[in-house]
VOSE-203275 format. One line per 4 residues: number of its first residue (from 1); their letters; for each residue x, y, z of C-alpha. Coordinates in steps of 0.5 Angstrom, whole numbers. Each point is the difference from the previous one (the first is absolute). Layout:
// residues N
NUM = A = X,Y,Z  ...;
***
This chain:
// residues 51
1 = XXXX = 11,2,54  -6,3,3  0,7,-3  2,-2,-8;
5 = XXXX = -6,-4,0  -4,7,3  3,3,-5  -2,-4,-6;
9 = XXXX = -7,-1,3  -1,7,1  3,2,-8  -5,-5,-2;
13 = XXXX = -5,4,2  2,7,-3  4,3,6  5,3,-4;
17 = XXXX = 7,-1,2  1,8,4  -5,-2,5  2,-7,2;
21 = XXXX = 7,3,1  -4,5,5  -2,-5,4  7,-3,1;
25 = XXXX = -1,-7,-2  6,1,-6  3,6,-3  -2,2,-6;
29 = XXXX = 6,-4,-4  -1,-6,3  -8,0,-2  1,2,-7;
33 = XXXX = 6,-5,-1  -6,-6,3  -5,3,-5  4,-1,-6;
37 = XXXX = 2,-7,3  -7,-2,0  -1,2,-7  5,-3,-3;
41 = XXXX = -2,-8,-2  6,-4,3  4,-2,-6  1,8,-1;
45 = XXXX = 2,1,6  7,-5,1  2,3,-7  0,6,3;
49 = XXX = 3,-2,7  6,-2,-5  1,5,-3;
***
């Protein structure tokens, strides 16, 4: 749980998803995929989950 709110405090910062994947918190798969959870409002993303 630790690492994923890392990474979201370090993307909100503007390091790019390449050099939080560098330090070895997350891979660069995982960081992309918490970044787009984040910026989809909630009701979109169980529509999509659904899918």
């Amino acid at each position: 749980m630790f690492q994923y709110r890392q990474v979201l405090v370090r993307l909100r910062a503007g390091d790019t998803a390449r050099e939080i994947a560098r330090s070895g918190l997350l891979g660069r798969d995982k960081i992309t995929e918490s970044a787009l959870q984040i910026s989809i409002p909630p009701t979109q993303r169980s529509v999509k989950a659904s899918r």
